[in-house]
C-alpha positions as a printed Julia matrix, in Angstrom:
224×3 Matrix{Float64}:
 29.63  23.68    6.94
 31.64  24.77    3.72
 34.4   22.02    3.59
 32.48  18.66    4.29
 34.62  15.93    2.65
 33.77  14.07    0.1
 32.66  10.99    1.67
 30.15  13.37    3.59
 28.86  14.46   -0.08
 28.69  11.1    -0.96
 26.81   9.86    1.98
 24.19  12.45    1.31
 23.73  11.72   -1.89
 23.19   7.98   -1.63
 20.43   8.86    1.55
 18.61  11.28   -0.96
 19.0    8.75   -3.85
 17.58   5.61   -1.9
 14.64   8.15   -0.3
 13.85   8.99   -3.75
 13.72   5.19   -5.08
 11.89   4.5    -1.65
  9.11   6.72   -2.78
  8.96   5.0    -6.16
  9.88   8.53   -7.79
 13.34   7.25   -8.96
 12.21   4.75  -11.08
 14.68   3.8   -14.25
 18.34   3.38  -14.27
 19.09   5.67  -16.48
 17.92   8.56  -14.27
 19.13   6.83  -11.19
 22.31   6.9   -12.88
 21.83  10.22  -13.69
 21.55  11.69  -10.09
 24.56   9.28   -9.21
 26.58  10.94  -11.72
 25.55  14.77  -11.54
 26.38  15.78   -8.17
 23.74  18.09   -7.16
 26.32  20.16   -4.72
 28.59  21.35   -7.76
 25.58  23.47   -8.53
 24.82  25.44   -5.32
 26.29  28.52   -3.7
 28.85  27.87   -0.67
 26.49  29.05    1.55
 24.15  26.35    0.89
 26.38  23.55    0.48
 25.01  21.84    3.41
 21.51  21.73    2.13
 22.53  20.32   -1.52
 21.26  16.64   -0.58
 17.52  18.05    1.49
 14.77  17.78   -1.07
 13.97  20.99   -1.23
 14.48  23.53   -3.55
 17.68  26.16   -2.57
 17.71  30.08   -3.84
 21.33  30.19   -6.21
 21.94  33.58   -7.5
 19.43  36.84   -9.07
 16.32  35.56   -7.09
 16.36  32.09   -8.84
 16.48  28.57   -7.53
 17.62  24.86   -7.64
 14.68  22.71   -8.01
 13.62  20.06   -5.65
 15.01  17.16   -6.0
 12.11  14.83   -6.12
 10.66  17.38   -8.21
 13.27  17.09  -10.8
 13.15  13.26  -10.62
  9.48  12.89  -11.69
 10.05  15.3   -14.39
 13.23  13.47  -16.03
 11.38  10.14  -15.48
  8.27  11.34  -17.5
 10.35  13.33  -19.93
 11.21   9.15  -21.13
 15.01  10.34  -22.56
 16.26   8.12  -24.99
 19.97   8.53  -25.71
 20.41  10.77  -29.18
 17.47  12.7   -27.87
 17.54  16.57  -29.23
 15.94  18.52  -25.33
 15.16  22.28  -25.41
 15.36  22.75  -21.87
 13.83  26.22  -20.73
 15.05  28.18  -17.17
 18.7   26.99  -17.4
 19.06  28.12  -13.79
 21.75  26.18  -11.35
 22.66  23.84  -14.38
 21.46  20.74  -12.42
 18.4   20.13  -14.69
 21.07  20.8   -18.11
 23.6   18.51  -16.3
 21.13  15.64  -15.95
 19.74  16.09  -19.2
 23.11  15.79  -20.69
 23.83  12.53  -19.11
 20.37  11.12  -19.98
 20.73  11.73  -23.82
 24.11  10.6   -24.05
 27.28  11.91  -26.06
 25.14  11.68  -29.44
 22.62  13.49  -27.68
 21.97  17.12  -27.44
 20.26  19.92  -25.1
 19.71  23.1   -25.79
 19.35  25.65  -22.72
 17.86  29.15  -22.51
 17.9   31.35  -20.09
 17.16  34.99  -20.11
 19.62  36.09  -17.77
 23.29  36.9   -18.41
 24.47  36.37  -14.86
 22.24  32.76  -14.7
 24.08  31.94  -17.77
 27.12  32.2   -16.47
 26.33  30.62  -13.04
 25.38  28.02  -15.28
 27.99  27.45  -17.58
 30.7   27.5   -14.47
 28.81  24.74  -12.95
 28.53  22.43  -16.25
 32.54  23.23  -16.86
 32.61  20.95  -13.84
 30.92  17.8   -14.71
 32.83  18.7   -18.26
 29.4   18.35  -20.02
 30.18  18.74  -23.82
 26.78  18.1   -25.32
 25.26  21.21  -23.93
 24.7   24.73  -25.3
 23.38  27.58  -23.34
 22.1   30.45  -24.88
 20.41  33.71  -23.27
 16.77  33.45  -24.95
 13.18  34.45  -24.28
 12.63  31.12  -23.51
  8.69  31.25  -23.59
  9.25  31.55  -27.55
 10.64  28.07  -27.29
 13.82  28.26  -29.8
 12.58  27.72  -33.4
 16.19  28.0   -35.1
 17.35  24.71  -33.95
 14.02  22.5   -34.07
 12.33  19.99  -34.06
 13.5   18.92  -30.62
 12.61  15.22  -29.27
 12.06  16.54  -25.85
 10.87  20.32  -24.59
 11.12  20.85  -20.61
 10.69  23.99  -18.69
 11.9   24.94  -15.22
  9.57  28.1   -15.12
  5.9   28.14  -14.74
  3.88  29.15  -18.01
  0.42  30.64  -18.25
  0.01  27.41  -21.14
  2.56  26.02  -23.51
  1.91  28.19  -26.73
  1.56  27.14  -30.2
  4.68  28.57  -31.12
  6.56  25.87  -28.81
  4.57  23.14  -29.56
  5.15  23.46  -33.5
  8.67  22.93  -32.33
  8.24  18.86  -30.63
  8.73  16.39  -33.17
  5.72  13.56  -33.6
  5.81  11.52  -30.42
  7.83  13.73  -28.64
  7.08  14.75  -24.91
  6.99  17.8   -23.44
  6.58  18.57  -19.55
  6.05  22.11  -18.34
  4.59  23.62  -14.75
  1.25  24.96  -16.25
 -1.05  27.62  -14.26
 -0.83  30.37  -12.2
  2.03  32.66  -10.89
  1.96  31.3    -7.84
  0.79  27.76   -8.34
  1.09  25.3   -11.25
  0.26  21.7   -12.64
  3.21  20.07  -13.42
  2.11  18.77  -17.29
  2.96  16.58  -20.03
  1.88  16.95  -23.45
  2.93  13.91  -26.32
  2.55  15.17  -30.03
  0.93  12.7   -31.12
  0.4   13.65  -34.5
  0.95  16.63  -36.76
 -2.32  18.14  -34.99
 -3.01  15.99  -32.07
 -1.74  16.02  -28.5
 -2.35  14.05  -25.38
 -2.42  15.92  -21.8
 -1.44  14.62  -18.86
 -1.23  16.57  -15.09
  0.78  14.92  -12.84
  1.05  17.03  -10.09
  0.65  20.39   -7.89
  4.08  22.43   -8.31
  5.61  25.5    -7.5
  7.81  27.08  -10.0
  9.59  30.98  -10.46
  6.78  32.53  -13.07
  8.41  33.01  -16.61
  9.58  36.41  -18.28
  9.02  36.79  -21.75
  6.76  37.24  -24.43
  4.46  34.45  -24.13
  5.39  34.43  -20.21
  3.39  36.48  -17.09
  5.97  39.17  -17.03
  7.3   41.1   -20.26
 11.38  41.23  -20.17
């Protein structure tokens, strides 16, 4: 079903959005807003346009995904956003995760996106032309190095599973800044959130079992 209307879209949207509230995983207006605002089927192929509003994750393009959508709502309600925030955000993929981001910080806000492929990129950027987000750059990066030239960032999220968050990113969160990563194996992770709460100290939370892509890179499970 490649031309639904978009009342259909709509519809869809407001079913997922109430499910997620239901569940108490939508929490705060500002990310409610967020998912009101950032349709998720501007960032899916055709072919899967008529899964865009299931919670479940959807393959896009080069093997990659779209993240669940109840998935994506716990992390952007834990990430706490405030608007102004500086957010590294790592596995650009689909764009969704940038898109919300964007609308979360604000106009005086700012995210920074890496991917390490050129093709994602693009994907990427085509999608985010859409929703006309201008307080967005992304950048093809070994992500799993974090991206040290335009630190310290209020908020660090990544969309790829990581064997641990290395030093090397974490030197890059500002004090009291919040980081949320999948953390584990390649084929199963703890979704994970780590405050800086000092120069040296950090808190550790798990809030969950999650299934991300395993990263490329460096500091990743797979060299590029």
């Amino acid at each position: 079903m490649n031309n639904m209307d978009p009342d259909t879209f709509e519809e869809r949207k407001r079913i997922l959005i109430n499910y997620l509230i239901s569940e108490g995983i939508l929490k705060s207006e500002k990310v409610i807003n967020a998912f009101e605002s950032v349709p998720r089927h501007l960032f899916v192929t055709t072919e899967h346009l008529d899964e865009a509003y299931v919670d479940e994750p959807i393959p896009i393009i080069e093997g990659t995904t779209i993240s669940q959508p109840s998935v994506v709502a716990e992390m952007l309600e834990e990430l706490e956003l405030e608007d102004g925030n500086k957010v590294l955000e790592v596995g650009t993929g689909s764009g969704w995760l940038t898109g919300l981001l964007s609308y979360c910080v604000g106009e005086n806000g700012l995210i920074i996106s890496l991917d390490g492929n050129m093709f994602v990129v693009e994907f990427a950027k085509r999608n985010l032309d859409k929703i006309k987000a201008k307080n967005v750059e992304v950048i093809i990066a070994d992500g799993t190095l974090g991206y040290a030239r335009r630190s310290p960032y209020d908020r660090i999220v990544y969309s790829i599973a990581m064997p641990e968050l290395p030093k090397i990113v974490l030197d890059q969160l500002k004090v009291n800044g919040i980081a949320i990563a999948p953390i584990g194996s390649k084929d199963a992770q703890q979704l994970v959130k780590i405050t800086r709460e000092s120069e040296k100290k950090y808190k550790t939370e798990e809030l969950g079992d999650v299934v991300f892509a395993p990263a490329y890179g460096k500091f990743g499970f797979h060299e590029i």
